[in-house]
C-alpha positions as CSV (number, residue, x, y, z in Angstrom):
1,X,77.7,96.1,89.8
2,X,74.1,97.0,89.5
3,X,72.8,99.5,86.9
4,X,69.7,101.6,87.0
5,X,68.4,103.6,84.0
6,X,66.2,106.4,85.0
7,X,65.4,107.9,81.5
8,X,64.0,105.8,79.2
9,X,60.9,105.7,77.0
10,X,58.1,103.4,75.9
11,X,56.2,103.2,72.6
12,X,58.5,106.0,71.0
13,X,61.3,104.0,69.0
14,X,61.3,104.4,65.3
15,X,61.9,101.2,64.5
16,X,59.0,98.3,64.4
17,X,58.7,95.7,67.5
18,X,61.6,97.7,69.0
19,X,60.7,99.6,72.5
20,X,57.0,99.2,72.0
21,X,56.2,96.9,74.9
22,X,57.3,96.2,78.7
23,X,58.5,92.8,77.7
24,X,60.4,93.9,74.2
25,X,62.3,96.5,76.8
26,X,63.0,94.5,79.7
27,X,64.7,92.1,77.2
28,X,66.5,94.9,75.7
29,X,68.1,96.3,78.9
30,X,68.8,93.0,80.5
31,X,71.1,92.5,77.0
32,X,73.2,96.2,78.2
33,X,73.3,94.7,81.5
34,X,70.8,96.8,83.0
35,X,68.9,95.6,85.9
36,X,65.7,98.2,86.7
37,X,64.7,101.4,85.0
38,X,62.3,104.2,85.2
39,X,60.2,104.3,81.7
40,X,58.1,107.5,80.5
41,X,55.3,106.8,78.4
42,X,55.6,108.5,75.0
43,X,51.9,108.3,74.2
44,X,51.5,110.5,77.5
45,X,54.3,112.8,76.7
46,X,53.0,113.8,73.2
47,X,49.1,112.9,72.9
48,X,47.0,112.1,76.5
49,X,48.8,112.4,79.9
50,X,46.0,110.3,81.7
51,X,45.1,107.4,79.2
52,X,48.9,107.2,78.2
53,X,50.0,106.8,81.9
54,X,47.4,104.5,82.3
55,X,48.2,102.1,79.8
56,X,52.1,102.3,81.2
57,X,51.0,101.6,84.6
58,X,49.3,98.2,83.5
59,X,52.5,97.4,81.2
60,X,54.4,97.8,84.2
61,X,52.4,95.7,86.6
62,X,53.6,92.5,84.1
63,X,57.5,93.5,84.1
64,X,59.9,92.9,86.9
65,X,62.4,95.9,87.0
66,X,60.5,98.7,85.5
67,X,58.7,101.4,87.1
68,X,57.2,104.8,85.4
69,X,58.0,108.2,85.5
70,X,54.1,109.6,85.2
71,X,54.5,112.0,82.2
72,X,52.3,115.5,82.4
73,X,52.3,117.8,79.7
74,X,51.9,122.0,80.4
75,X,49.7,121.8,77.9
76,X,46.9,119.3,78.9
77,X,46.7,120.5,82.3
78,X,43.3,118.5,83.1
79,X,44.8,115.2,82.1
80,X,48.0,115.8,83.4
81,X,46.1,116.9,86.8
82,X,43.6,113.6,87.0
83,X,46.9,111.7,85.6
84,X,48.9,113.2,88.5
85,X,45.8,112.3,91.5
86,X,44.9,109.3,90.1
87,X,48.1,107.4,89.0
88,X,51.2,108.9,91.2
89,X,50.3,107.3,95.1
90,X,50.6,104.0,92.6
91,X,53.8,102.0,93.6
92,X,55.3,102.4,90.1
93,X,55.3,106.2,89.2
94,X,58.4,107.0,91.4
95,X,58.8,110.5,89.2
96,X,57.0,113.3,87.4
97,X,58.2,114.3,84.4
98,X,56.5,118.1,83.1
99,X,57.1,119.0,79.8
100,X,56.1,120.8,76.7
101,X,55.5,120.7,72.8
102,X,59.3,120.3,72.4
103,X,62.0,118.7,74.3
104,X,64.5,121.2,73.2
105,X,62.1,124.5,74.1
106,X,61.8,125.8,77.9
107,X,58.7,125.8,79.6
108,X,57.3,129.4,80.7
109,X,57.5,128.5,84.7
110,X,53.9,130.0,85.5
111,X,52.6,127.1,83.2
112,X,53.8,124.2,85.3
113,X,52.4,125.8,88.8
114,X,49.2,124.0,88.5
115,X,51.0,120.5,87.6
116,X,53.6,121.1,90.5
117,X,51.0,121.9,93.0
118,X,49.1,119.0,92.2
119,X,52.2,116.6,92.6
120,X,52.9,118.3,96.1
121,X,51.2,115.9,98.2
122,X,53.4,113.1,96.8
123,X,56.9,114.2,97.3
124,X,58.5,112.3,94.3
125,X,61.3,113.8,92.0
126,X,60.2,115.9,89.1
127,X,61.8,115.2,86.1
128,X,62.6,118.2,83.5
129,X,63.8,117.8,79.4
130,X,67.5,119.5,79.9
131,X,69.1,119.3,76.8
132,X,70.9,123.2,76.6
133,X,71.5,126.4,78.7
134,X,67.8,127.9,78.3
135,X,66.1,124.4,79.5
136,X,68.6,124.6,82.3
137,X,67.8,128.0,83.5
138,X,64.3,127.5,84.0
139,X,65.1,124.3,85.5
140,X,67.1,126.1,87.8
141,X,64.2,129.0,88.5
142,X,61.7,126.0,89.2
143,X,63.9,124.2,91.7
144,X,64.3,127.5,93.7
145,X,60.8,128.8,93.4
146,X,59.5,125.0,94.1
147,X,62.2,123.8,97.0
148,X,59.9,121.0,98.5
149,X,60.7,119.6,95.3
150,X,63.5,117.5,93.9
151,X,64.3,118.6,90.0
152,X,66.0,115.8,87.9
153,X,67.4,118.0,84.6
154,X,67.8,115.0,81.6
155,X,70.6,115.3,79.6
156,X,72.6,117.4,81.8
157,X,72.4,120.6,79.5
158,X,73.6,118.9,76.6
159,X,76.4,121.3,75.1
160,X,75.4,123.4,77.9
161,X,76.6,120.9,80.6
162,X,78.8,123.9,82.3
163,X,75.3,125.7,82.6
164,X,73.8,122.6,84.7
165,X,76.9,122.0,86.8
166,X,76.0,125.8,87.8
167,X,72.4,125.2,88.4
168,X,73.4,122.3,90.5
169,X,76.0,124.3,93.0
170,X,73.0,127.0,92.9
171,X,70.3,124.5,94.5
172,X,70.6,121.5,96.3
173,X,67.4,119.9,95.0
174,X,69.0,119.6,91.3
175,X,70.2,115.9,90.5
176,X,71.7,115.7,87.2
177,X,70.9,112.9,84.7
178,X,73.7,112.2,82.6
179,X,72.3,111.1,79.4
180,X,73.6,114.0,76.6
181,X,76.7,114.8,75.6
182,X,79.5,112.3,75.3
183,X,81.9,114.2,77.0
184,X,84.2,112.7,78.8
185,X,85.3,115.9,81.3
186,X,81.6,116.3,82.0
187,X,81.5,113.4,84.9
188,X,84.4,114.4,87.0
189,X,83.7,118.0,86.9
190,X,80.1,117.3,87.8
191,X,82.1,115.0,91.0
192,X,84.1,118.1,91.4
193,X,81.7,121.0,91.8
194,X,78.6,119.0,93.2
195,X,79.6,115.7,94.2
196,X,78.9,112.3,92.9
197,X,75.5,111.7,95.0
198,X,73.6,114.1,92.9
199,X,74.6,112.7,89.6
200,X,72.1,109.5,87.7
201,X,72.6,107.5,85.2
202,X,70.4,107.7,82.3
203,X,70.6,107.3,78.8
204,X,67.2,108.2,77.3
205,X,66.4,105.1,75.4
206,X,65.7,104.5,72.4
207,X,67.0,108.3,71.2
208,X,71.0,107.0,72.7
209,X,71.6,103.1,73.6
210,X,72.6,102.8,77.1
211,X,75.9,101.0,76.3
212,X,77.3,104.3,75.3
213,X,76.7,106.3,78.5
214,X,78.2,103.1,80.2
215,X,80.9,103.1,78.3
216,X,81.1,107.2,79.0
217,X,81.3,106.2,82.7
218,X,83.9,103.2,82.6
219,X,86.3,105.8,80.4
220,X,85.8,108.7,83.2
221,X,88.7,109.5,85.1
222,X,86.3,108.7,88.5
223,X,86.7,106.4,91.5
224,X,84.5,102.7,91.2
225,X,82.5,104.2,94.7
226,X,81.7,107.7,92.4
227,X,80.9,104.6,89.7
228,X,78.8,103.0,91.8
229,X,77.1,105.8,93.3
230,X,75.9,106.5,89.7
231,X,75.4,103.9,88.2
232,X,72.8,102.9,91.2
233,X,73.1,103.9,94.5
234,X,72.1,107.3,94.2
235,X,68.7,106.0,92.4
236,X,68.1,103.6,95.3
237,X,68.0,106.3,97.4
238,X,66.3,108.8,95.1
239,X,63.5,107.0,94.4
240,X,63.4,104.5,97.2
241,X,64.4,101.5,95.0
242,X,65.1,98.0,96.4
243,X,67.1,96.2,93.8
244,X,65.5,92.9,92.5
245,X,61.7,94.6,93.6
């Protein structure tokens, strides 16, 4: 079975030679079994959208099996903005991911109007930091003010998982990445409200080794096809994958 990771990052693991390269990561996934993943560039996440991007973009060009999520920060809207016209018709950015100072703090939704506007034209999923209820809300607020768009809400709402569930049934352009909380009963009720075609696997490397979330999935009370759909299928088609590109 084939296994696509759509949340993981680059340059941000505290530990030396770990996660710092394309090659160092490829090796790592291949050794959880992973075949292709999407990668966000912490350096563009945290200091410069457009030079950080960059330097992903030519990492990626040397690695079979990863592509880039093109990180923009609400913050830096200049460099998130050339980032976004320069860097996204590239074959390798297949997402967007908007966020802030911290992760676990919601973005004001007027501040990521300028960002979204500018990623218009491209039509490719927009990633958002999920990791509780008040992430997922404006999630949720985005996804219906910005319904061209497809939201992708990491970490499913941590604790909150219910919360994202909710947001899910309330707009169809909400996937669910399932990195987050290992709780078993999350999965199947996510199967159960929404269905399994909106759910992704992710596992947010190097903050949770993927193994777990795999393991999270083989424990689920789910069917293999809900497995499979998961685990890849539903990234194929998200992001217009080919498996072995």
């Amino acid at each position: 079975m084939s296994v696509i990771d759509c949340h993981v990052y680059i340059e941000g693991s505290p530990i030396p030679s770990t996660n710092q390269t394309a090659k160092t990561l490829a090796e790592l996934l291949a050794g959880r079994g992973i075949d292709q993943a999407i990668v966000i560039s912490t350096r563009a996440a945290r200091l410069d959208p457009l030079s950080g991007n960059t330097i992903l973009k030519n990492m990626l060009e040397q690695t079979n099996g990863l592509y880039g999520c093109l990180a923009t920060h609400v913050r830096n809207q200049e460099s998130s903005i050339n980032a976004v016209r320069d860097l996204l018709g590239h074959r390798r950015f297949l997402g967007v991911l908007l966020t802030g100072d911290d992760p676990e703090e919601p973005l004001h939704p007027l501040s990521a109007d300028e960002i979204l506007n500018a990623c218009r034209r491209f039509q490719k999923p927009i990633y958002l930091h999920a990791p509780n209820r008040l992430c997922v809300e404006v999630g949720l607020e985005l996804a219906k003010r910005y319904h061209m768009h497809r939201f992708v809400l990491l970490g499913m709402g941590g604790p909150d998982w219910r919360t994202a569930i909710m947001a899910a049934q309330q707009a169809s352009n909400i996937f669910l990445e399932i990195s987050g909380m290992l709780d078993l009963g999350r999965i199947p009720a996510a199967i159960e409200a929404v269905g399994s075609h909106r759910l992704l696997f992710g596992s947010g490397l190097p903050n949770l080794d993927p193994a777990a979330i795999i393991g999270l999935l083989e424990d689920a009370e789910i069917s293999p096809s809900n497995r499979r759909r998961i685990l890849s299928e539903n990234a194929e088609k998200l992001f217009q994958l080919e498996l072995g590109a």
